[in-house]
Gaussian input, Z-matrix of N, CA and C with variables (Angstrom, degrees):
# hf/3-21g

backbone

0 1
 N
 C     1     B1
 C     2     B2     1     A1
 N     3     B3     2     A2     1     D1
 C     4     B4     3     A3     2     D2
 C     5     B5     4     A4     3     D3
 N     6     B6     5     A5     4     D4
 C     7     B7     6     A6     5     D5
 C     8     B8     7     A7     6     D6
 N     9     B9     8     A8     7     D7
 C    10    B10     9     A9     8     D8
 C    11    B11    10    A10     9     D9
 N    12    B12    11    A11    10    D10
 C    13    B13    12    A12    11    D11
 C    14    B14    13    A13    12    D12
 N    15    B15    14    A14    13    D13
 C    16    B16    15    A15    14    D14
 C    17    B17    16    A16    15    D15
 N    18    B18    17    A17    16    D16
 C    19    B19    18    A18    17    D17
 C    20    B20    19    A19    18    D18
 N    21    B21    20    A20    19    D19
 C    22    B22    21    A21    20    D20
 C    23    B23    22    A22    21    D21
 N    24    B24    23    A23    22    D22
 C    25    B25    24    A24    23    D23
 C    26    B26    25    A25    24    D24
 N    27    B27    26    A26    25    D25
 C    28    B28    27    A27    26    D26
 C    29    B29    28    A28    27    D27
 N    30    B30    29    A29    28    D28
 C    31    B31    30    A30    29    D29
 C    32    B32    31    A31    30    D30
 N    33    B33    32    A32    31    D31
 C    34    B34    33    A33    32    D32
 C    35    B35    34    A34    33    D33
 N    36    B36    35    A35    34    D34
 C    37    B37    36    A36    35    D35
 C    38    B38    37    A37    36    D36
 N    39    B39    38    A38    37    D37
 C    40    B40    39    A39    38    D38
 C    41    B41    40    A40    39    D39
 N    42    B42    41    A41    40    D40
 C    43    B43    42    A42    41    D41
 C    44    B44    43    A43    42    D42
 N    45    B45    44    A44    43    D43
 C    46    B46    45    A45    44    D44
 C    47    B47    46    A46    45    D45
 N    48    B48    47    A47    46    D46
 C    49    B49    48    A48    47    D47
 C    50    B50    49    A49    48    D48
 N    51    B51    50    A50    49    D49
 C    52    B52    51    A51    50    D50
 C    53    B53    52    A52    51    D51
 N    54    B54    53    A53    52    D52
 C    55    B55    54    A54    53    D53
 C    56    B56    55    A55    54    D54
 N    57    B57    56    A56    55    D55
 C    58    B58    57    A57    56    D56
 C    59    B59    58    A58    57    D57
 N    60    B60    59    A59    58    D58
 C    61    B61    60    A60    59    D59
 C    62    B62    61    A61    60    D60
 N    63    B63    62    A62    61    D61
 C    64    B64    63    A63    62    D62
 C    65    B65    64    A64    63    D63
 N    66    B66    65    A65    64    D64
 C    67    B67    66    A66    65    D65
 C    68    B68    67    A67    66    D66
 N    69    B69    68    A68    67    D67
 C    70    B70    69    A69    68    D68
 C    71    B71    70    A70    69    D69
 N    72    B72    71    A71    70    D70
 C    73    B73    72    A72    71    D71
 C    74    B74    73    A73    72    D72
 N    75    B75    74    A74    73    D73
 C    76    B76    75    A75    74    D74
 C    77    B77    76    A76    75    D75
 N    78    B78    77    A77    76    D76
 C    79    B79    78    A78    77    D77
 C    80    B80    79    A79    78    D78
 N    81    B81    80    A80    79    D79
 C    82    B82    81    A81    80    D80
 C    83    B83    82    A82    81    D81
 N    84    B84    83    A83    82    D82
 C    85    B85    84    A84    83    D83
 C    86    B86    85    A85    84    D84
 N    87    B87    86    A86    85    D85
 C    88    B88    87    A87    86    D86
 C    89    B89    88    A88    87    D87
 N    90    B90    89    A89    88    D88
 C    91    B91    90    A90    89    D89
 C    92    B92    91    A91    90    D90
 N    93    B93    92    A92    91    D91
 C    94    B94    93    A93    92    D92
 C    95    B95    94    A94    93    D93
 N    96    B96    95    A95    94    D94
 C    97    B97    96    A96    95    D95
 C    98    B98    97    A97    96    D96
 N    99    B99    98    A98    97    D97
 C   100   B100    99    A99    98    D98
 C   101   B101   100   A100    99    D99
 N   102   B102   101   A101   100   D100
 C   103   B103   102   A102   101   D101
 C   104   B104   103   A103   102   D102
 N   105   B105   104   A104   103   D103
 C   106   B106   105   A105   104   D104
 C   107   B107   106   A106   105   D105
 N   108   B108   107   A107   106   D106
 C   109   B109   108   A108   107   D107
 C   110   B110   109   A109   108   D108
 N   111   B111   110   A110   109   D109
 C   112   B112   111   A111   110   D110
 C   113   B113   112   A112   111   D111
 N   114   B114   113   A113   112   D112
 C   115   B115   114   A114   113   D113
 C   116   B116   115   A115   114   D114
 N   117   B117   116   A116   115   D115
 C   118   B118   117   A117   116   D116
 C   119   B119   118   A118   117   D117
 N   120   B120   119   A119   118   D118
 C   121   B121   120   A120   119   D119
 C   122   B122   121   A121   120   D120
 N   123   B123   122   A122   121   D121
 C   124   B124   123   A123   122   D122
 C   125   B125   124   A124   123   D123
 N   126   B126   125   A125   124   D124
 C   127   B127   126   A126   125   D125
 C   128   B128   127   A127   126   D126
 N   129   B129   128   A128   127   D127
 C   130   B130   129   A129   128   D128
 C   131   B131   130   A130   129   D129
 N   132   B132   131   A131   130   D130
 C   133   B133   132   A132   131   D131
 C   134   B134   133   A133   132   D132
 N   135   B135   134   A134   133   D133
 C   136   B136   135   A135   134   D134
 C   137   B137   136   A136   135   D135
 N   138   B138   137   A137   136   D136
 C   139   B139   138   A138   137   D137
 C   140   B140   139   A139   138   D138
 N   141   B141   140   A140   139   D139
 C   142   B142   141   A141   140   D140
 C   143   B143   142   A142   141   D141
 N   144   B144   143   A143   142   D142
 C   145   B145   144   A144   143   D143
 C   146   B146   145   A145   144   D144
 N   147   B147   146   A146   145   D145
 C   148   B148   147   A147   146   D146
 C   149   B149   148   A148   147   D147
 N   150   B150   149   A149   148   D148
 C   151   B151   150   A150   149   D149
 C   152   B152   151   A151   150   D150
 N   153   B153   152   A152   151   D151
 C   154   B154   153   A153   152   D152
 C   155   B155   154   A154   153   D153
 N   156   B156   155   A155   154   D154
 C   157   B157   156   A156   155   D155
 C   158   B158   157   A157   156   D156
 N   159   B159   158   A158   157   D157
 C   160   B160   159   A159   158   D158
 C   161   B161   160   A160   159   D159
 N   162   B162   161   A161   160   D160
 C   163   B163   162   A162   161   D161
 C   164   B164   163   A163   162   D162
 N   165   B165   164   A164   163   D163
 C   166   B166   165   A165   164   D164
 C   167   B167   166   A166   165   D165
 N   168   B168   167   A167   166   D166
 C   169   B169   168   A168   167   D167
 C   170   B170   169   A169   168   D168
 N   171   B171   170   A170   169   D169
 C   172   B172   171   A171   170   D170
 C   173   B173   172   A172   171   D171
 N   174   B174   173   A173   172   D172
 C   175   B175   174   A174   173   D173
 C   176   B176   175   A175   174   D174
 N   177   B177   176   A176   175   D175
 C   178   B178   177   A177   176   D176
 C   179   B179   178   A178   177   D177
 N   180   B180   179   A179   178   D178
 C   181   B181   180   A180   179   D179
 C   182   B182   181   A181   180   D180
 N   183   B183   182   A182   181   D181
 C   184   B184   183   A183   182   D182
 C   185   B185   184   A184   183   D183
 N   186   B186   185   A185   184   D184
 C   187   B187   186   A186   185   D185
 C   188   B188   187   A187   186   D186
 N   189   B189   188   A188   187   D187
 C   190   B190   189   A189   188   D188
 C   191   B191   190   A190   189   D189
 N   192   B192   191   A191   190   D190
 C   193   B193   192   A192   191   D191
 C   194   B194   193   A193   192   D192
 N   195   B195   194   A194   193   D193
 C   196   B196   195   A195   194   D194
 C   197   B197   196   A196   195   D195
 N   198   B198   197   A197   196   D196
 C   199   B199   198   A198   197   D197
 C   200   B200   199   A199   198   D198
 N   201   B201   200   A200   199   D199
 C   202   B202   201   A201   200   D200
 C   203   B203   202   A202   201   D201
 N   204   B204   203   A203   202   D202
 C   205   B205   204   A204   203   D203
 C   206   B206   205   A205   204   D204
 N   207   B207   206   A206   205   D205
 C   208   B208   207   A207   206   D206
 C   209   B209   208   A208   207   D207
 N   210   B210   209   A209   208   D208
 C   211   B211   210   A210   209   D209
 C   212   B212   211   A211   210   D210

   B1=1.4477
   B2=1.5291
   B3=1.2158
   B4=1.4451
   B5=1.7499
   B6=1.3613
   B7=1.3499
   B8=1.6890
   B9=1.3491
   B10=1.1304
   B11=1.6146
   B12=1.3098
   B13=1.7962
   B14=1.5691
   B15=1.0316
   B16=1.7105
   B17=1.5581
   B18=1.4366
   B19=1.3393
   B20=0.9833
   B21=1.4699
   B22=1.5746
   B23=1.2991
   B24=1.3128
   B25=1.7726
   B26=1.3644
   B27=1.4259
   B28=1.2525
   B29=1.9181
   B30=1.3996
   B31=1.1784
   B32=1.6344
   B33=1.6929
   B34=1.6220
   B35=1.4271
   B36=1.4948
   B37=1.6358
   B38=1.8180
   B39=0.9925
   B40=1.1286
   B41=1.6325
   B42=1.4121
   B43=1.2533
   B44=2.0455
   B45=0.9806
   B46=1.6755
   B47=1.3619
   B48=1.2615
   B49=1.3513
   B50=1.5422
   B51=1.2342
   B52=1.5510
   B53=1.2775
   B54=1.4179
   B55=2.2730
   B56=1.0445
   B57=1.3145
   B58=1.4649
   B59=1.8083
   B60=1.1082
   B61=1.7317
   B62=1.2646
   B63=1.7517
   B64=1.4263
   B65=1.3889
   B66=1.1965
   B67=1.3221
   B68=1.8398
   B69=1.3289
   B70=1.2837
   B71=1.4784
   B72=1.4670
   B73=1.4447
   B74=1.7117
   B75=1.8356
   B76=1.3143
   B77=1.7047
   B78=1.2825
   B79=1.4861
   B80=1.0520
   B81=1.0980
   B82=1.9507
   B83=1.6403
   B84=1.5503
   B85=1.5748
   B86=1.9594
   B87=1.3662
   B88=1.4898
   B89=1.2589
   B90=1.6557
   B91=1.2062
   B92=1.5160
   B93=1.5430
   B94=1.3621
   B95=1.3452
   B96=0.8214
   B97=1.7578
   B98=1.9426
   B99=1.0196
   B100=1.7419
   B101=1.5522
   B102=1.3719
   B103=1.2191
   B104=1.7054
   B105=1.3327
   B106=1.6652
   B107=1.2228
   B108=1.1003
   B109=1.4781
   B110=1.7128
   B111=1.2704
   B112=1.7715
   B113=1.6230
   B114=1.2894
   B115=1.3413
   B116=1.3106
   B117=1.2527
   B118=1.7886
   B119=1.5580
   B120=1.1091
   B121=1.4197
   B122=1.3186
   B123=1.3789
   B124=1.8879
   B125=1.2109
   B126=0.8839
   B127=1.6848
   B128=1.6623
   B129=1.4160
   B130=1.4572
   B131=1.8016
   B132=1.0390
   B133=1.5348
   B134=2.1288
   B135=1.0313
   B136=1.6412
   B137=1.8788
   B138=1.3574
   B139=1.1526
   B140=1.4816
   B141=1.5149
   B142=1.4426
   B143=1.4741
   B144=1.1395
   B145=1.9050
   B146=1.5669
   B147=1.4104
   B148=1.8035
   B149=1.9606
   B150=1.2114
   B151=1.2482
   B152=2.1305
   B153=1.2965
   B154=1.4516
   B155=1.8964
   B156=1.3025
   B157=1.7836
   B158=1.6109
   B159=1.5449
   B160=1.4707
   B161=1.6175
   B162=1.6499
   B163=1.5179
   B164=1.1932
   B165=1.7899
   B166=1.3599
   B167=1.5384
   B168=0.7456
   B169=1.6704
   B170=1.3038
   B171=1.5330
   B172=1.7225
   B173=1.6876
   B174=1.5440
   B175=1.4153
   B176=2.0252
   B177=1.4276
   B178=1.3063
   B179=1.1970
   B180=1.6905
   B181=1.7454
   B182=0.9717
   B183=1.4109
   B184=1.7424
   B185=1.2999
   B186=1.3150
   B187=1.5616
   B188=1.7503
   B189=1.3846
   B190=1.3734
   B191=1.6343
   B192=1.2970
   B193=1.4665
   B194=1.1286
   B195=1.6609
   B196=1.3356
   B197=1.4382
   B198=1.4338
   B199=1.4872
   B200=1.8808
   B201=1.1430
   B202=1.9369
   B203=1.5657
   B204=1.4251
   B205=1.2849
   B206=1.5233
   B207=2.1027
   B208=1.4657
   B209=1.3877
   B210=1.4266
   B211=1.5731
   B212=1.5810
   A1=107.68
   A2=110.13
   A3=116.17
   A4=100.90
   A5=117.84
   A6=124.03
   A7=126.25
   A8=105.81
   A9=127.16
   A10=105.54
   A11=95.03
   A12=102.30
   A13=87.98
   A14=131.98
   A15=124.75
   A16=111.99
   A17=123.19
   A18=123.55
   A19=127.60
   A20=118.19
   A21=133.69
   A22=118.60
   A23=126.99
   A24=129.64
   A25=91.29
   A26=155.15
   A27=163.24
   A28=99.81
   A29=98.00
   A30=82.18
   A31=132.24
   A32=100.50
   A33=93.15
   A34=128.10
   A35=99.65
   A36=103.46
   A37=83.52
   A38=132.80
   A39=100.99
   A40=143.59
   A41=112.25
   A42=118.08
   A43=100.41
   A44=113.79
   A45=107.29
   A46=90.18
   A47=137.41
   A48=112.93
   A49=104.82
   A50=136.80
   A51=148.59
   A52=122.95
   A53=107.80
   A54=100.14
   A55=108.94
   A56=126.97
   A57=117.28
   A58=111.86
   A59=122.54
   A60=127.09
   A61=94.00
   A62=142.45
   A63=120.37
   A64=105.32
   A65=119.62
   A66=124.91
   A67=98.64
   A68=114.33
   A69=104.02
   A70=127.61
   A71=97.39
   A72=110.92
   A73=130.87
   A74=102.40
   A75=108.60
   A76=132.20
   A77=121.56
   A78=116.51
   A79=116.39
   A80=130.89
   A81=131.36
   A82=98.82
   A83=113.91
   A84=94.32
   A85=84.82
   A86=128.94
   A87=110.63
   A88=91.50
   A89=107.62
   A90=131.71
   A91=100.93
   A92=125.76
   A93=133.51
   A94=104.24
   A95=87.55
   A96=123.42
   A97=81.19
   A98=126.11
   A99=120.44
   A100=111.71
   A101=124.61
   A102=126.94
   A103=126.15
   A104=92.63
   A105=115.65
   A106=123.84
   A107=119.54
   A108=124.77
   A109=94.17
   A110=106.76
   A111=108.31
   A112=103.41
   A113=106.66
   A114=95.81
   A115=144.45
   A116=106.14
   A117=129.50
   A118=86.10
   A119=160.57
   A120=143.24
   A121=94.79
   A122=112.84
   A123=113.43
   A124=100.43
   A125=97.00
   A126=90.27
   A127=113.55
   A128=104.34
   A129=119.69
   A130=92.42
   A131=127.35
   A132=130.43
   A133=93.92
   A134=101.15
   A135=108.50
   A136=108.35
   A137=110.50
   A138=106.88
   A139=142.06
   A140=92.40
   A141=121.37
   A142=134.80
   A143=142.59
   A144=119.35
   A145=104.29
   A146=100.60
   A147=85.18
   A148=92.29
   A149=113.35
   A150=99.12
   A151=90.04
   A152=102.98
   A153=113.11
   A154=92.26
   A155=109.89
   A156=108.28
   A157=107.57
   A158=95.20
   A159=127.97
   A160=101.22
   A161=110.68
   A162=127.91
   A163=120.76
   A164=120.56
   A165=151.55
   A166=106.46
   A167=141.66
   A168=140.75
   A169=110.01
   A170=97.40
   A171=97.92
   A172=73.53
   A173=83.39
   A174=124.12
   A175=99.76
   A176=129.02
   A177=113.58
   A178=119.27
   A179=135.83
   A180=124.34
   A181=103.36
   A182=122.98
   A183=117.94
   A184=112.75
   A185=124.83
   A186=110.62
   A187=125.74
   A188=108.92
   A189=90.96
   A190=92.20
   A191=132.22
   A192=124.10
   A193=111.17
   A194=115.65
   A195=107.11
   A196=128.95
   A197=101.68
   A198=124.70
   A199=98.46
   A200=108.57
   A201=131.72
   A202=86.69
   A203=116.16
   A204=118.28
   A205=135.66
   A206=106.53
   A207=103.36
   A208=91.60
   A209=143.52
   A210=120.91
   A211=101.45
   D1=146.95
   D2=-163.16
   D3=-118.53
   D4=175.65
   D5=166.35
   D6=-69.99
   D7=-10.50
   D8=-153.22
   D9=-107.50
   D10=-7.62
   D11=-172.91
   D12=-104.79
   D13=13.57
   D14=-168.99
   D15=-129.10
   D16=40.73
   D17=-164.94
   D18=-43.14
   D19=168.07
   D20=168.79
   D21=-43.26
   D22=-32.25
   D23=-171.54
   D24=-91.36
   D25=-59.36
   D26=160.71
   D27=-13.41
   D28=-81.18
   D29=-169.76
   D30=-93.94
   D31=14.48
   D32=150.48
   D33=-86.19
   D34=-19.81
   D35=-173.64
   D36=-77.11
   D37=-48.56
   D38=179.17
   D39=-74.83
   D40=-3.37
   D41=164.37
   D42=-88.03
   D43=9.29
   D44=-179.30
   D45=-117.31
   D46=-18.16
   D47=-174.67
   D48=-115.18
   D49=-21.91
   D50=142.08
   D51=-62.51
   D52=-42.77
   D53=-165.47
   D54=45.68
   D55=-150.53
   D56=-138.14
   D57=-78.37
   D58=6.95
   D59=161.09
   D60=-95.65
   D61=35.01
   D62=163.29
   D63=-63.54
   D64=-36.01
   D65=-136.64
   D66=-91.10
   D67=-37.26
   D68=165.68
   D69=-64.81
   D70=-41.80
   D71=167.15
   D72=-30.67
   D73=-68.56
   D74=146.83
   D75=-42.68
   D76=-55.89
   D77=159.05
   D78=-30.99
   D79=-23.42
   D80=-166.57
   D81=-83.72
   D82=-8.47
   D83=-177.61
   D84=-156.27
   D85=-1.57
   D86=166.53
   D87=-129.20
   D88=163.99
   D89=-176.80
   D90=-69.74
   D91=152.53
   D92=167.17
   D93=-31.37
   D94=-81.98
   D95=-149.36
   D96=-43.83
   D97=-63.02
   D98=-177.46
   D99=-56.28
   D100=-45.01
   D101=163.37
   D102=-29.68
   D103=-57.48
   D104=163.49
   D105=-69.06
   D106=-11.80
   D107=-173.15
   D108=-102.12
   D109=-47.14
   D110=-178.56
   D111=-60.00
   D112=-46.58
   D113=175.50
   D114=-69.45
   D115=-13.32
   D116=164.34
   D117=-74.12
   D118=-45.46
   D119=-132.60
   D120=-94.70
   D121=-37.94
   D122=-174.96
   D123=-70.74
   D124=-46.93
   D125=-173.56
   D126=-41.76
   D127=-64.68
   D128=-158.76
   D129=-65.01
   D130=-20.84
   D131=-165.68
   D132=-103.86
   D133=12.11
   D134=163.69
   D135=64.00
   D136=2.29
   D137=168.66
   D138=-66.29
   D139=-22.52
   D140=-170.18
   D141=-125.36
   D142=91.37
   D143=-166.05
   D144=-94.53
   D145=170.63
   D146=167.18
   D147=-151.45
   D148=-176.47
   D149=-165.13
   D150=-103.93
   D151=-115.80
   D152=-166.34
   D153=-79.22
   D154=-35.49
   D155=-174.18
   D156=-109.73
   D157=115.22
   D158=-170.70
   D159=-42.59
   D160=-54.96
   D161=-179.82
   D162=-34.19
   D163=-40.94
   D164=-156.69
   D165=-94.00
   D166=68.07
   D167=170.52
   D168=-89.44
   D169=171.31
   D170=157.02
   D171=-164.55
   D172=-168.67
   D173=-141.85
   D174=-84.06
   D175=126.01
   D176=162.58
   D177=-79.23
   D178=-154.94
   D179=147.58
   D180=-58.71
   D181=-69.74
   D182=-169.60
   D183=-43.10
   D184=-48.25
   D185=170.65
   D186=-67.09
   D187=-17.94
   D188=-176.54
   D189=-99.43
   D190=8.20
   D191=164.89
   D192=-81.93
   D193=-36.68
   D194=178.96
   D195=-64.10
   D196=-23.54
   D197=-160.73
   D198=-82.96
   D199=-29.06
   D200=-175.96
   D201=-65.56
   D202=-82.51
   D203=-173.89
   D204=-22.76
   D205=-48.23
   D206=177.91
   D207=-93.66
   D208=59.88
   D209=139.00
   D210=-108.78

């Protein structure tokens, strides 16, 4: 499984509908290591901040606009 199988809508709806258990949440069906990797990607794509723990995100505007859009 790759990073690439774990998209952008996946894991904002899941940091908007979990918060800070997104990240276990996702583990329940992707590998760590991709979890973490998706989550570095939001970030760097401004959707996402997190503080000192990578795991821990939440949501920016752009991410919670994006996240508005697919409901």
């Amino acid at each position: 499984m790759k990073r690439a199988d774990l998209d952008t809508r996946t894991v904002l709806a899941a940091i908007r509908d979990h918060g800070m258990s997104a990240y276990g949440h996702l583990c329940a069906t992707y590998p760590e290591k991709v979890v973490l990797a998706a989550f570095e990607r939001e970030v760097r794509a401004g959707r996402t901040e997190c503080g000192v723990a990578p795991h821990l995100p939440w949501l920016t505007r752009a991410g919670r606009e994006l996240t508005e859009e697919g409901q």
